[in-house]
Every structure is written in structure tokens, then in C-alpha cells.
MIKOL-438135 format. One record per residue (C-alpha): residue in one letter; x, y, z. Coordinates in nm, 2 decimals, decimal comma, always signed. Each point is the difference from the previous one (the first is absolute). Layout:
<sites>
{"A" {X Y Z}}
...
</sites>
This chain:
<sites>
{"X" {+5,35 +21,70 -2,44}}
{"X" {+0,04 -0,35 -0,14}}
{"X" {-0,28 -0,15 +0,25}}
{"X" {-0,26 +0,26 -0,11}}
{"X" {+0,06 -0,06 -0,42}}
{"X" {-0,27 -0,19 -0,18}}
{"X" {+0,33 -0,19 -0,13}}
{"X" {-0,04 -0,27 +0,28}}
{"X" {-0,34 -0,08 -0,18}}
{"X" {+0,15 -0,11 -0,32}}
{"X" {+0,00 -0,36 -0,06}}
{"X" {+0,18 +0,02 -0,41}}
{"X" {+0,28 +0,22 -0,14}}
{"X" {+0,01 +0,03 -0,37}}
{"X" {+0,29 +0,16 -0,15}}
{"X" {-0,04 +0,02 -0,37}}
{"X" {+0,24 +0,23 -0,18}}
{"X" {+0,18 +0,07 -0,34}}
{"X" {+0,12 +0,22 -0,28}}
{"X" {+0,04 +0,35 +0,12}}
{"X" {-0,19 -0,05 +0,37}}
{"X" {+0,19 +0,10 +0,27}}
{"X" {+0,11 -0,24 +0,30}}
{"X" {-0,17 +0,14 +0,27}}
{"X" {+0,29 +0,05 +0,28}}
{"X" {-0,27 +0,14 +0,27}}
{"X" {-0,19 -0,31 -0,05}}
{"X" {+0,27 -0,24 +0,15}}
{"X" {+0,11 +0,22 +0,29}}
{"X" {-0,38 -0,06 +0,10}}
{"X" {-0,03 -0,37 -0,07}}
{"X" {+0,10 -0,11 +0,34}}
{"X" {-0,35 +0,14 +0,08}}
{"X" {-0,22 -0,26 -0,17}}
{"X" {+0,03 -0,23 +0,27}}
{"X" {-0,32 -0,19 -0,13}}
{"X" {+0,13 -0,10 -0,34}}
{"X" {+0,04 -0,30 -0,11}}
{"X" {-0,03 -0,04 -0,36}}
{"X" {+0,25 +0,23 -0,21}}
{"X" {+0,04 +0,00 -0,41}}
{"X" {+0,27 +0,14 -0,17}}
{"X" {-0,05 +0,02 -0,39}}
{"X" {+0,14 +0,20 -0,27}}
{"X" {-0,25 +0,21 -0,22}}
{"X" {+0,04 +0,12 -0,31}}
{"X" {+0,16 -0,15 -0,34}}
{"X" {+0,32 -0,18 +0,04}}
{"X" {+0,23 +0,21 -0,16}}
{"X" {-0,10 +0,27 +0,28}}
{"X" {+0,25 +0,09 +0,29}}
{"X" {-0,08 -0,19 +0,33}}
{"X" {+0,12 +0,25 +0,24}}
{"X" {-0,22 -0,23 +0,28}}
{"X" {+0,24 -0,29 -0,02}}
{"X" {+0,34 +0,21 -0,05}}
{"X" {-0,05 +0,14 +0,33}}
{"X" {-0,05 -0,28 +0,18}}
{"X" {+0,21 +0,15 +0,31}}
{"X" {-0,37 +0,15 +0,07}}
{"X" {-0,14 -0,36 +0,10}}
{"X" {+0,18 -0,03 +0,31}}
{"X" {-0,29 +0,14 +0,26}}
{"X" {-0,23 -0,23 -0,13}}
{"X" {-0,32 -0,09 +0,24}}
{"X" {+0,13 -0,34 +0,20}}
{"X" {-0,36 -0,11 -0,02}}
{"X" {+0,00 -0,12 -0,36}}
{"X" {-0,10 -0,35 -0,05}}
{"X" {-0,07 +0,00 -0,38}}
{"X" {+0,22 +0,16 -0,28}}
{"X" {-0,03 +0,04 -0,37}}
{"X" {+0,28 +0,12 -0,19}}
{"X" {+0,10 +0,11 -0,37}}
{"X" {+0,31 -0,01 -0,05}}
{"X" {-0,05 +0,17 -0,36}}
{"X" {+0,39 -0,09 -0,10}}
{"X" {+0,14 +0,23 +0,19}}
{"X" {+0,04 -0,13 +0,36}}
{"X" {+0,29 -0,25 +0,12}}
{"X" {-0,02 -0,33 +0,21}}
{"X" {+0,18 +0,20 +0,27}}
{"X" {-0,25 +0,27 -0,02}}
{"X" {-0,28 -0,26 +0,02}}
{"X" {+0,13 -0,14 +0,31}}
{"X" {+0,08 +0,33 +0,14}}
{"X" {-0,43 +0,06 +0,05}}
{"X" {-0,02 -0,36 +0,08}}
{"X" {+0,23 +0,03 +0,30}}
{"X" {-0,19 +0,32 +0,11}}
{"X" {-0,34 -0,21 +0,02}}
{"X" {+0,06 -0,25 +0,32}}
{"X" {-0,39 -0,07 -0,04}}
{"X" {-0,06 -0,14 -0,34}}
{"X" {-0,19 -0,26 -0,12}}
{"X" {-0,13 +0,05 -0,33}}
{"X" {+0,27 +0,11 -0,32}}
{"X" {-0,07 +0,09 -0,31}}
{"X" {+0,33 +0,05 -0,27}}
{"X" {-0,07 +0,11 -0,36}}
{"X" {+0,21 +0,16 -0,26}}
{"X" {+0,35 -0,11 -0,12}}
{"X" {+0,27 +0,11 +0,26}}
{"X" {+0,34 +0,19 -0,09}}
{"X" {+0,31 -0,27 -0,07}}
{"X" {+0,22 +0,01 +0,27}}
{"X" {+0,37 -0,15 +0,06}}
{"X" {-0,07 -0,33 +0,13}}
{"X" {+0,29 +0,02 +0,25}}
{"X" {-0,24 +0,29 +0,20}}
{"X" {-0,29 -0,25 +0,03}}
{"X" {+0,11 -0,32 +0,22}}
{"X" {-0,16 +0,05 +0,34}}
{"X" {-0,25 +0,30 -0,02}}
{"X" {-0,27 -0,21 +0,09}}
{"X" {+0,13 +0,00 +0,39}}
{"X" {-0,11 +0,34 +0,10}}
{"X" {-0,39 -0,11 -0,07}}
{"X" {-0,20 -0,03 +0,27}}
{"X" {-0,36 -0,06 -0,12}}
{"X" {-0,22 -0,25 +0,05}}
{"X" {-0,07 -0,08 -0,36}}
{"X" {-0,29 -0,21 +0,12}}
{"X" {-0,25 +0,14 -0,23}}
{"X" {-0,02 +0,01 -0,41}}
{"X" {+0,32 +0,05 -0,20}}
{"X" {-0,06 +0,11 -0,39}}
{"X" {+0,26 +0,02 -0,24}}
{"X" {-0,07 +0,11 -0,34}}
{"X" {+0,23 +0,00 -0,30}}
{"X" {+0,39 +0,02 -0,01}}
{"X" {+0,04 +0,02 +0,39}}
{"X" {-0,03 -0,32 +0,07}}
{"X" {+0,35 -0,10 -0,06}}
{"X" {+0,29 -0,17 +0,20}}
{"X" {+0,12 +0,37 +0,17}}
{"X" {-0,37 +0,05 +0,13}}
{"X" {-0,06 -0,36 +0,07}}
{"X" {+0,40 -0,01 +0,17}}
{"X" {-0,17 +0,35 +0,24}}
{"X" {-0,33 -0,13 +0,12}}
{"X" {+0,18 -0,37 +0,08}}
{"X" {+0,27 +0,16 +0,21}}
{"X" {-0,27 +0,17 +0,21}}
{"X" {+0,15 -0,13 +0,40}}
{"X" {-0,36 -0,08 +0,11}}
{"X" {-0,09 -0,21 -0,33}}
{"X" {-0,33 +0,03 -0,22}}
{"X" {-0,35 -0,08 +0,08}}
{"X" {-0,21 +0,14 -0,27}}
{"X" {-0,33 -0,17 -0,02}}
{"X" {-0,02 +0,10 -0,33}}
{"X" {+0,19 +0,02 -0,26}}
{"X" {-0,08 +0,16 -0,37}}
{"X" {+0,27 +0,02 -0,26}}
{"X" {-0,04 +0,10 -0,32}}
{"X" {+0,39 -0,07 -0,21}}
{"X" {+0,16 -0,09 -0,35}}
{"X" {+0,04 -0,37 +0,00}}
{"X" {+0,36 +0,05 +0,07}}
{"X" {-0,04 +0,15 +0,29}}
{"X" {-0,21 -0,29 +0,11}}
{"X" {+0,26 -0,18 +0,26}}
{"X" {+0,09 +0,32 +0,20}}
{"X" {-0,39 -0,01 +0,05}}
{"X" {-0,02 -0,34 +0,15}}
{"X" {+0,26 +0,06 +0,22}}
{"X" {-0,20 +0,24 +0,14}}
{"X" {-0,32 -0,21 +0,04}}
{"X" {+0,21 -0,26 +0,15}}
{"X" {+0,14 +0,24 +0,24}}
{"X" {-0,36 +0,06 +0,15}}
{"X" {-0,02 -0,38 +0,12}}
{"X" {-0,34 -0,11 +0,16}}
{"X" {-0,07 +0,37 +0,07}}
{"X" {-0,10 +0,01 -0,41}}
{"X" {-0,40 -0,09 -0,11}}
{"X" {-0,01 +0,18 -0,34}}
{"X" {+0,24 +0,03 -0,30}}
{"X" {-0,09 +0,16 -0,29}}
{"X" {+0,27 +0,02 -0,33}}
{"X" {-0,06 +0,19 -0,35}}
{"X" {+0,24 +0,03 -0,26}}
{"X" {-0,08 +0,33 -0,19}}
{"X" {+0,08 -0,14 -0,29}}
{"X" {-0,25 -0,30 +0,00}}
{"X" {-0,28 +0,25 +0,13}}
{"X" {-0,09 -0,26 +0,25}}
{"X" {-0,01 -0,06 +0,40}}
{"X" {+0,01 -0,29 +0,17}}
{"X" {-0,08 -0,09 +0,40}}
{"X" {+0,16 -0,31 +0,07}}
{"X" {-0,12 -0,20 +0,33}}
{"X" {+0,35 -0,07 +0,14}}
{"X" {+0,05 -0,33 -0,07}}
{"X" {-0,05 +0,05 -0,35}}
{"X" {+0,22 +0,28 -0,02}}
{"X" {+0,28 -0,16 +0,15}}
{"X" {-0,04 -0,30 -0,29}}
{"X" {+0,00 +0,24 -0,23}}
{"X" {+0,31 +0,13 +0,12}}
{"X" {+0,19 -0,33 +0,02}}
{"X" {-0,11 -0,11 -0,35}}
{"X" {+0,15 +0,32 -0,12}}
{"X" {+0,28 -0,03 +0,13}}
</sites>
């Protein structure tokens, strides 16, 4: 009985899992049950060479809790753009994203307009880490019908990805009050008060 299971007390999913573990099937046909969630991780364990049976049966994802407002994802190189967007769309609630992890090259023909079937509220932080924060990704979140209105937004990218990244801070408009920027490969962050990330911008460019 779904209104007597100690599920509805649950307030963070977790689902780490890698090498030889085993996707557990039962588990999703029960996850319309943690009607209190709203914080979910999905993350690859293990070493990198190790299968990632988590992500190649992303089909699984589709009775996810509605009340999610915060998600952190690993893409772990195996998981498409499509397939991100796919547990975005399921998630009409969310606020906070987190993206880390390369993601699978795709045919950019298959990417122009995924963004529309989002339906979040991306009013909370977004944090991209690494090779994600590209033009496809960048191209999905600005397509989103309702617009972006992250408060926060943390981006950690190769220099060359810097410009996708702006576009998303731009995106945010007044709803933006902290932007923070790292490029690995200087081992440094900065937070930039707006106006001085926006000169910073312009004299790049």
C-alpha cells in the first residue's frame, strides 16, 4: 500500500552504481512512491573502464518522483543529450541542476529544439563541471519555453568552452546574484559581481 510505506518519508534518492552491480528494475516500479523526495543523485561508481549498466538503461527513469526540485547528474561518458533531456522533461518541478561528466557525441542534426519539452523552474543553482558545458547543452537549457531563472550559477569549463557559458549567465537576466567560473586547467575560481563579469566578457571578445 503506497500510503502506508516509509517511502513517502524520504526526502534524497541516491543511486550510485557501476561495474558488475545490477540495475535494480524493482526499485523504479516503486519510485512513484517517494512522494517526498526532492533531491535525487545519479553517479556512476566504480573505475571508468567499468560497464555502466545505470545509464544504458535509461528507459527505467521514466516514473521518476514529480517532486524533485534538485538534480545531480554523472553523465560518466556514456549518456546522450537526448537522454539528458529525457529526465529533465520527467521533472516539471526543478530548480537546482547539477551536470558533470563528458556526454556521448551525438549527430547534430538530432539536437535543435530538445530544450522545448522542459518544464522546470530552473530558479535555483545550475553547476556545470567540465566538458558539458558546450554549445549542445548550452543550445538545451536556452530553448527551455519558460526561460531560465537560476539565482546561481557555478561553472566550472576549459577556456574554450568559456562563451557557451556566458550565454548561459546572460540567459538568467536580473534573476542572477552569483557567478562563479574556474578553468581546470588554471586551478582557479573566480565570483564575479555582475558588472564586472560582463566587462570581462566584452573585453574578451
Amino acid at each position: 500500500m503506497p500510503e502506508e510505506s516509509p517511502a513517502q518519508y524520504v526526502r534524497e534518492l541516491r543511486l550510485w552504481i557501476g561495474g558488475d552491480s545490477r540495475v535494480p528494475e524493482m526499485f523504479f516500479e516503486y519510485a512513484p512512491w517517494f512522494t517526498g523526495v526532492d533531491r535525487m543523485r545519479l553517479l556512476h561508481a566504480g573505475p571508468p573502464s567499468s560497464p555502466r549498466p545505470l545509464f544504458r538503461r535509461l528507459p527505467l527513469f521514466r516514473t521518476l518522483p514529480q517532486s524533485i526540485t534538485s538534480l545531480t547528474l554523472d553523465s560518466a561518458g556514456v549518456v546522450t543529450l537526448v537522454q539528458v533531456r529525457d529526465i529533465l522533461a520527467q521533472l516539471p518541478n526543478l530548480d537546482d541542476l547539477s551536470l558533470s561528466g563528458p556526454l556521448v557525441a551525438m549527430d547534430r542534426r538530432e539536437l535543435p529544439g530538445i530544450g522545448a519539452a522542459l518544464r522546470g523552474r530552473f530558479g535555483g543553482k545550475l553547476l556545470l563541471h567540465g566538458e558539458d558545458v558546450d554549445d549542445d547543452i548550452s543550445n538545451m537549457l536556452l530553448e527551455i519555453p519558460s526561460g531560465l531563472r537560476f539565482s546561481e550559477v557555478r561553472i566550472c569549463c576549459p577556456h574554450e568552452h568559456f562563451f557557451p557559458a556566458v550565454r548561459l549567465a546572460e540567459a538568467c537576466g536580473e534573476s542572477l546574484v552569483k557567478l562563479s567560473y574556474m578553468d581546470p586547467s588554471l586551478g582557479r575560481s573566480n565570483s564575479f559581481p555582475l558588472s564586472g563579469w560582463f566587462r570581462c566578457v566584452n573585453h574578451q571578445r
